[in-house]
C-alpha positions in Angstrom: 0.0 0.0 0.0 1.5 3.1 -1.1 1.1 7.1 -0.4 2.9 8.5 -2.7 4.4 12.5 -2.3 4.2 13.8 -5.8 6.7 17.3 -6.4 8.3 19.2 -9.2 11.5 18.3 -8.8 10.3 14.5 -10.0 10.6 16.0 -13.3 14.3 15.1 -12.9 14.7 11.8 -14.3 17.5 10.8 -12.3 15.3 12.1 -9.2 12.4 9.9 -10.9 14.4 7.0 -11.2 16.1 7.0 -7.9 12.5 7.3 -6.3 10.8 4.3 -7.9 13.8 2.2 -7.4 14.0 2.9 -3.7 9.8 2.5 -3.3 10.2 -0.9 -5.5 13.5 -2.4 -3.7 11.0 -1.9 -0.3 8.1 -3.7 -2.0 9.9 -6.4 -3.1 11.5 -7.4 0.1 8.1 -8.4 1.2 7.0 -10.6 -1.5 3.8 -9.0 -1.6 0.6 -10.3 -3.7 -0.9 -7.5 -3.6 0.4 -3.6 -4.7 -1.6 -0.8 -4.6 -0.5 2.4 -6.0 -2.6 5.9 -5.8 -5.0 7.5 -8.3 -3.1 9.5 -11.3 0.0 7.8 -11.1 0.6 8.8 -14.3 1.6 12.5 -13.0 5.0 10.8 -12.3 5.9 10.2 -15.5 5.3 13.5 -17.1 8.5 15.1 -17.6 10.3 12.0 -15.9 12.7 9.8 -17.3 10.1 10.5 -20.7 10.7 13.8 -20.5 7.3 15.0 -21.4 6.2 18.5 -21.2 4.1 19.6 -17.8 0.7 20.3 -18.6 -0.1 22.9 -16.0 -3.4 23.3 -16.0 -5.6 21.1 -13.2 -9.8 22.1 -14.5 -12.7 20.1 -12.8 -9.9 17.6 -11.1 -8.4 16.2 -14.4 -5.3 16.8 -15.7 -4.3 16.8 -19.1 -2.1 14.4 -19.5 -0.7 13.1 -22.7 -1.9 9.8 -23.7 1.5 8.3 -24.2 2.8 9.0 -21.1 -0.2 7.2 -19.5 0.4 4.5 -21.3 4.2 4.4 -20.3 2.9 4.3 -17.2 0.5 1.3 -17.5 3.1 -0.4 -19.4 6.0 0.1 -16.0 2.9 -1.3 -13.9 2.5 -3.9 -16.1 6.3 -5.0 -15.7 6.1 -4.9 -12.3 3.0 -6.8 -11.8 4.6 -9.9 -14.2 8.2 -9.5 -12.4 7.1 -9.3 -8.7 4.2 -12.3 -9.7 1.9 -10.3 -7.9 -1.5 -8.2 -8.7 -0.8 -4.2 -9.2 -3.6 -1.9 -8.7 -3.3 2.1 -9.5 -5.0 5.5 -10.9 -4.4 7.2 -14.2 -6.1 10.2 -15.5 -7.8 8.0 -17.6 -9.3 5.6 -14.5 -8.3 2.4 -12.6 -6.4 -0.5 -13.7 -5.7 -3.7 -12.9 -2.9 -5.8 -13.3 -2.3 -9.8 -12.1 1.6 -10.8 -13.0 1.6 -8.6 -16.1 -1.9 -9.4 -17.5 -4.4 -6.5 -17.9 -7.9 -7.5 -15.8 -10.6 -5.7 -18.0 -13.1 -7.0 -14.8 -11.4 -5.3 -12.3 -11.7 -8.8 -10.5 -9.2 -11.4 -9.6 -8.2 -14.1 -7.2 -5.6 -13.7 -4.7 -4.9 -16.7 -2.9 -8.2 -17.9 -3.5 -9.9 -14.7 -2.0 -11.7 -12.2 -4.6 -10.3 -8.7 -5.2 -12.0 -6.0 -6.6 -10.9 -3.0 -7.8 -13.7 -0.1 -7.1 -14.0 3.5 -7.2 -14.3 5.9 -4.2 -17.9 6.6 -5.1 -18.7 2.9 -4.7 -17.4 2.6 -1.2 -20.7 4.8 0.1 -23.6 2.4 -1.2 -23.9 -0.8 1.3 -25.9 -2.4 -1.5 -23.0 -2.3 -3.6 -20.3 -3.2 -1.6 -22.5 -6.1 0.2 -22.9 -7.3 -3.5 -19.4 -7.6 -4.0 -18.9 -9.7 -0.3 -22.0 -12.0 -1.3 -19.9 -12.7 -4.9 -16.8 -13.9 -3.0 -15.1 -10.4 -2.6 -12.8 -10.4 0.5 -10.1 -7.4 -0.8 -11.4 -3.5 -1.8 -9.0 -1.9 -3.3 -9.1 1.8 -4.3 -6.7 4.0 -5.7 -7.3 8.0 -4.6 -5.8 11.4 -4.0 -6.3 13.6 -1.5 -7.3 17.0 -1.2 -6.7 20.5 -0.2 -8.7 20.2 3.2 -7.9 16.5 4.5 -11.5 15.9 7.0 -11.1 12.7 9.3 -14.4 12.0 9.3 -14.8 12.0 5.5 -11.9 9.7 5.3 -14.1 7.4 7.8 -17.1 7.9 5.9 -15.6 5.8 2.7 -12.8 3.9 3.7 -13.5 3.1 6.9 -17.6 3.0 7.8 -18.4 -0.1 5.5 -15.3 -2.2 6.5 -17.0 -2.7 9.6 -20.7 -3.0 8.8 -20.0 -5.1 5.6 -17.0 -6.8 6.1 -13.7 -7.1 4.1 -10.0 -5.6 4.0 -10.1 -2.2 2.3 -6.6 -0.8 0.8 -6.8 2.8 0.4 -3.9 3.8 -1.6 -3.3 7.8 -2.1 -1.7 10.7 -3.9 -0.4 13.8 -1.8 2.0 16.9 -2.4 1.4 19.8 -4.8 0.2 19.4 -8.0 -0.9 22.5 -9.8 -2.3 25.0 -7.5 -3.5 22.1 -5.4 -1.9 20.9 -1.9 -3.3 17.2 -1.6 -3.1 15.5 2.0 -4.4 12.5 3.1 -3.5 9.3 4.4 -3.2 5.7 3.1 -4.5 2.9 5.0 -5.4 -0.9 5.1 -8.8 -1.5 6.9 -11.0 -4.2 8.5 -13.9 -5.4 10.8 -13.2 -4.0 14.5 -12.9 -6.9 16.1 -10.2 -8.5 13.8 -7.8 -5.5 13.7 -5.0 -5.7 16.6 -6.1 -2.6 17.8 -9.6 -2.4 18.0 -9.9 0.6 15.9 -10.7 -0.7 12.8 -7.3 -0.2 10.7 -4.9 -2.8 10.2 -2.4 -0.3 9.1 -2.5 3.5 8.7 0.0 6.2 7.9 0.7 8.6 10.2 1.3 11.7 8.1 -0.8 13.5 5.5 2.2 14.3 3.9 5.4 12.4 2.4 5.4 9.4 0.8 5.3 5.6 2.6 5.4 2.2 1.9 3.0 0.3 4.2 2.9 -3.5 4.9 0.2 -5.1 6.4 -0.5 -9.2 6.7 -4.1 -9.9 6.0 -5.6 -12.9 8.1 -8.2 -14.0 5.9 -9.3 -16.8 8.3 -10.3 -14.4 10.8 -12.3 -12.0 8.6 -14.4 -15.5 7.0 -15.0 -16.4 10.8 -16.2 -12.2 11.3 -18.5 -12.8 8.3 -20.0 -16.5 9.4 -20.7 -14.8 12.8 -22.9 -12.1 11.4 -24.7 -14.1 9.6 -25.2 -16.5 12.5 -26.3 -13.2 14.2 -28.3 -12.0 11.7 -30.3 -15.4 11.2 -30.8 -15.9 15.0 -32.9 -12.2 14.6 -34.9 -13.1 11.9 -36.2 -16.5 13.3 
């Protein structure tokens, strides 16, 4: 799970370089299945080591980027989805995509260890009827790429990454973008989280940055046993009420 600081001087592609090498050389350590970059991930490859022009304009929260540097960029997730053997989730301009070792998933669904994943947007995470869809189909893993925003608000953060976790049931991995892009300061925080009574703390997050700014790798172990057990309870609960 990644927050990732985006900042002008990225536009150096030795800076650029050294940056992803660093973030990638932590990631791999851990032999992850699952990588989750933020929402326009593309921005870093604008004037990086492509060394495309800056579009400075940011209008109705999309950037114009040029389509060929979004497609260097799904083509660098792509390689590190197929040489990590792991699934690679992130943000372009253009939307969300999926990756499972190097293989585009038009679905935005996939198996990870024999759990589903499912790739959704932020809007998605306020509608129970949606995301109880998705647990009912087999989904264990929401995974959303985001930004964050001028004005970070705790409680909005709780409101879609956090709220449904613990009413519906399954891991959520909240990756995010931060720093300045145009005009804009984005802050925010990235964050894994899960059922309350599952998470070490009893506060709902397995893991959670600690800073709305900078960029951080997090690492979190998801115990899928205990979240079927979570789900098999409620529904134990739920049928004892109705009868």
């Amino acid at each position: 799970m990644l927050q990732l600081e985006y900042d002008v001087s990225l536009r150096n592609s030795r800076v650029f370089t050294d940056f992803f090498v660093s973030l990638l050389s932590k990631i791999s350590s851990f032999m992850p299945h699952v990588v989750v970059f933020p929402a326009l991930t593309d921005l870093f490859f604008v004037s990086g080591i492509w060394s495309f022009p800056m579009f400075k304009r940011f209008l109705k929260n999309k950037l114009k980027v040029p389509e060929v540097v979004t497609q260097q960029c799904e083509w660098f997730m792509a390689e590190v989805s197929r040489r990590m053997r792991c699934v690679v989730a992130f943000g372009t301009v253009h939307g969300l995509k999926l990756y499972n070792e190097g293989q585009f998933i038009e679905e935005k669904r996939v198996l990870v260890k024999d759990r589903g994943l499912a790739l959704v947007p932020k809007r998605w995470l306020t509608s129970s009827e949606v995301l109880s869809g998705l647990v009912e189909d087999g989904i264990r893993i929401v995974v959303t790429p985001t930004c964050g925003s001028n004005v970070y608000n705790e409680w909005d953060d709780k409101y879609y990454f956090w709220s449904h976790a613990q009413m519906v049931g399954y891991y959520g991995l909240k990756a995010t973008l931060v720093g300045r892009v145009a005009q804009n300061r984005l802050k925010d925080k990235a964050c894994v989280c899960g059922p309350i009574p599952i998470t070490q703390n009893r506060d709902g997050y397995i893991v959670r940055n600690e800073s709305l700014e900078g960029s951080a790798v997090l690492l979190a172990e998801l115990d899928m046993e205990k979240l079927e057990s979570f789900l098999a309870e409620q529904r134990n609960r739920f049928n004892s009420v109705i009868h």
